[in-house]
N, C-alpha and C positions, 0 to 999 in steps of 0.2 A: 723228617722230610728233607729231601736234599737240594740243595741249592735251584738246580736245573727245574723241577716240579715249581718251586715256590717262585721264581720265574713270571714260568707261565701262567699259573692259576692269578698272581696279578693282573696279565695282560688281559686275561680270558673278563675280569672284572671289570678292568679300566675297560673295554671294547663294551660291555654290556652295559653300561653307565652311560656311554657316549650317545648310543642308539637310541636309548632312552629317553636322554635328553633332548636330541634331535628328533624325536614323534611327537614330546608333549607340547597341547599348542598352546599358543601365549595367552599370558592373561588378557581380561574384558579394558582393562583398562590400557591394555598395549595395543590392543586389536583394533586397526584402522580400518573401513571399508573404504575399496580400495574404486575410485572414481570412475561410475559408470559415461561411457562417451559414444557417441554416435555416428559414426564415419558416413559422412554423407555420397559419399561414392557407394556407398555400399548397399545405400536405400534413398534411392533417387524420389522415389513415390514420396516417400516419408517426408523427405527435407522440403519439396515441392508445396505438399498442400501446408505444412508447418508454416513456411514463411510466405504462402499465401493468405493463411489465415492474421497472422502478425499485419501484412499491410492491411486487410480490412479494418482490423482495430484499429490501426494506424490513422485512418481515414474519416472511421467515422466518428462523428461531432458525440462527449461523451453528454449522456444523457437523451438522446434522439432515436425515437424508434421508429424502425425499419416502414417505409412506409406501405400503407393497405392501397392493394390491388384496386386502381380506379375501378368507378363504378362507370353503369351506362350511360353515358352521356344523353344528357335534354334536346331530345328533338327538335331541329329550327323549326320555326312555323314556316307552312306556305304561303309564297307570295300570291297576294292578291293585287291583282291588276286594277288602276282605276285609271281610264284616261287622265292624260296632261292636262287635256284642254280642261277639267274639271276646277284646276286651280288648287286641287287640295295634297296640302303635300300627307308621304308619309309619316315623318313624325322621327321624334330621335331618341335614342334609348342610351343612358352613360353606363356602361362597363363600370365603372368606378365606383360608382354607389352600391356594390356589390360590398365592397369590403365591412367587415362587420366593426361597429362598436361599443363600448360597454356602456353601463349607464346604472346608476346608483340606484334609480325607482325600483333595477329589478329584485331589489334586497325588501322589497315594501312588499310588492306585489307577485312574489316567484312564479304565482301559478298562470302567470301572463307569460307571452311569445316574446323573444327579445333578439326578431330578426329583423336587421336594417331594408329598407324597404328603399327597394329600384327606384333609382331618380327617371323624370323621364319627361319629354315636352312633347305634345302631342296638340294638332289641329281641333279646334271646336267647329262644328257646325255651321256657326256664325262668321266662322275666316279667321279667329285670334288662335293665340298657342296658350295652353295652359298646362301644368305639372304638381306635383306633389310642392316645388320649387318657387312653386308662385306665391303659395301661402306659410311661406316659412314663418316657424313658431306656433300654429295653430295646429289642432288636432285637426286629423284630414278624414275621412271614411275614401274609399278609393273600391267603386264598387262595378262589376263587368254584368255589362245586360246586352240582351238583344230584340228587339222591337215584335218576333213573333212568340213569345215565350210570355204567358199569360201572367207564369211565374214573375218576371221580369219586372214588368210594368207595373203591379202591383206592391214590389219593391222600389221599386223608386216615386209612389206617391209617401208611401210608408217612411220614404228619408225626407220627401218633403213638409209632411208634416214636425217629423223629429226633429228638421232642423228650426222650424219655432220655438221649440222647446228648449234648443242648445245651439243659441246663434254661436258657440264660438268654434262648434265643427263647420269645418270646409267639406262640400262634398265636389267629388271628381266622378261621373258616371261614363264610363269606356264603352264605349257601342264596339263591340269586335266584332270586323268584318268580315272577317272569315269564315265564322260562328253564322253570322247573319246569313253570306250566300251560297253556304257551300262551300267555300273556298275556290268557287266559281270566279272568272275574272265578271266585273261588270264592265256593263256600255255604258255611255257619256247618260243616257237619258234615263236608263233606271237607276243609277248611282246619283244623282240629280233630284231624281224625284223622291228617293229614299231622306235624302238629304230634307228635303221639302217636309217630306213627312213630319219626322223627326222636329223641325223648327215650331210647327205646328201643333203639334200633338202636346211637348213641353210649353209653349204658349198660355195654348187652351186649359191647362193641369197647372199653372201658374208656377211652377218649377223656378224656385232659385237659384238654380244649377244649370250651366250648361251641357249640351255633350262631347264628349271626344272622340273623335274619330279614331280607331285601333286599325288602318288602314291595312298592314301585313300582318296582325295578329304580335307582332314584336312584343310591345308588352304584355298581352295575356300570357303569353308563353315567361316571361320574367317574374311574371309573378306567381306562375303557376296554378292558374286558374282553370284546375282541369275539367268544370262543369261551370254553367252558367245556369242562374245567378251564379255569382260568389261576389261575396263583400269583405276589407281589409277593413279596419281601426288601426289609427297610424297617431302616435303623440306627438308630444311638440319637438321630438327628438330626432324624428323621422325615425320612429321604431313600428314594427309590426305587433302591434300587442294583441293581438284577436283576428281569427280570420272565421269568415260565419258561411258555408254553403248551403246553397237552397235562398230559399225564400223568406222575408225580411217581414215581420210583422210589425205593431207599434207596439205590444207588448214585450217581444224580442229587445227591438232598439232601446225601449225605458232600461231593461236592465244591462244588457251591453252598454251603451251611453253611458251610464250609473257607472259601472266600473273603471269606463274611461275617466269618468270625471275623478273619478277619487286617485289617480294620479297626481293630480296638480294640487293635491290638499297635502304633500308630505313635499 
């Protein structure tokens, strides 16, 4: 073979070598992946809700969930009208005593209520103010009647008995006005003469309990008393541990009472 041939068939090798080696791709261990990036001009959408969601986390408190959709708000009661000249005021209800708090009994007794129960000072009959407030430390029964409800009255001889039995409940019987006329306004002379009733009736039934005047309905509507009767159980904690609708018997009260009692035993 002559010089010229031997040559080229060189070159023709070295050139086939070269290409070669420039196709084969690098090994695993050379091979970088190579840094995806995101040009934010380029996706305006994209960057937008990105670092919109970023401030939200940002924001909100870790551990805190999103809060649920209020519910329907508790209808105010209506106002019932009682003349000035009456003397009797409406009565006042604390916002405050709303707030709820814990209490160790309910580890004894789980399958009792452990809702704080609406403070509240409210007119008696007689011209004084009385509350849950008044007999602080005592178990309270805190019970809503109305003078034509056969049901009613019958309930509240039922607590007068019971509370012989367990002088150390306070009872509070709420005459709701509202309930009582309709929600009618009264005149000076049958809001007077109801008043009369009422002094009278508790008198004669030897009643160790006054009545309270629920003049706007405010506190029934606080404590949610959405049929009359309805009777609470309240400890010495001011907690609501039992709430009883309907009609109150003495066989009822022994064992409701009963259960109250065995709070103060732990």
């Amino acid at each position: 073979m002559n010089n010229a041939k031997t040559r080229r068939l060189i070159v023709y090798i070295l050139a086939a070598v070269t290409l070669a080696m420039c196709a084969a791709p690098a090994s695993a261990e050379e091979w970088i992946e190579p840094e995806q990036t995101i040009d934010p001009d380029a996706y305006p959408e994209y960057t937008e809700s990105f670092e919109q969601e970023a401030l939200t986390q940002t924001i909100q408190p870790a551990g805190q969930e999103t809060p649920a959709e209020p519910g329907e708000a508790y209808a105010e009661p209506p106002l019932v009208l009682v003349p000035e000249s009456t003397g009797y005021a409406v009565g006042a209800f604390s916002e405050d005593s709303r707030q709820s708090g814990g209490t160790t009994r309910a580890d004894v007794l789980p399958f009792m209520l452990n809702d704080p129960a609406p403070d509240f000072l409210l007119q008696t009959t007689l011209g004084d103010f009385q509350g849950p407030g008044s007999y602080g430390g005592n178990n309270i029964i805190i019970t809503f009647w109305i003078s034509w409800k056969d049901g009613c009255l019958s309930s509240l001889s039922a607590l007068r008995s019971a509370q012989r039995r367990y002088p150390d409940f306070s009872i509070l019987a709420v005459n709701s006005l509202p309930a009582e006329n309709n929600n009618a306004a009264w005149t000076e002379e049958a809001f007077m003469g109801h008043i009369g009733w009422i002094n009278s009736y508790f008198e004669e039934n030897g009643f160790g309990f006054s009545a309270l005047l629920d003049v706007n309905g405010q506190v029934t509507s606080a404590y949610r008393a959405e049929q009359i009767p309805m009777t609470y159980f309240i400890d010495r904690d001011g907690i609501i541990r039992i709430t009883w609708p309907g009609v109150l018997t003495g066989d009822t009260l022994d064992t409701l009472l009963g259960m109250m009692s065995a709070l103060d035993r732990f």
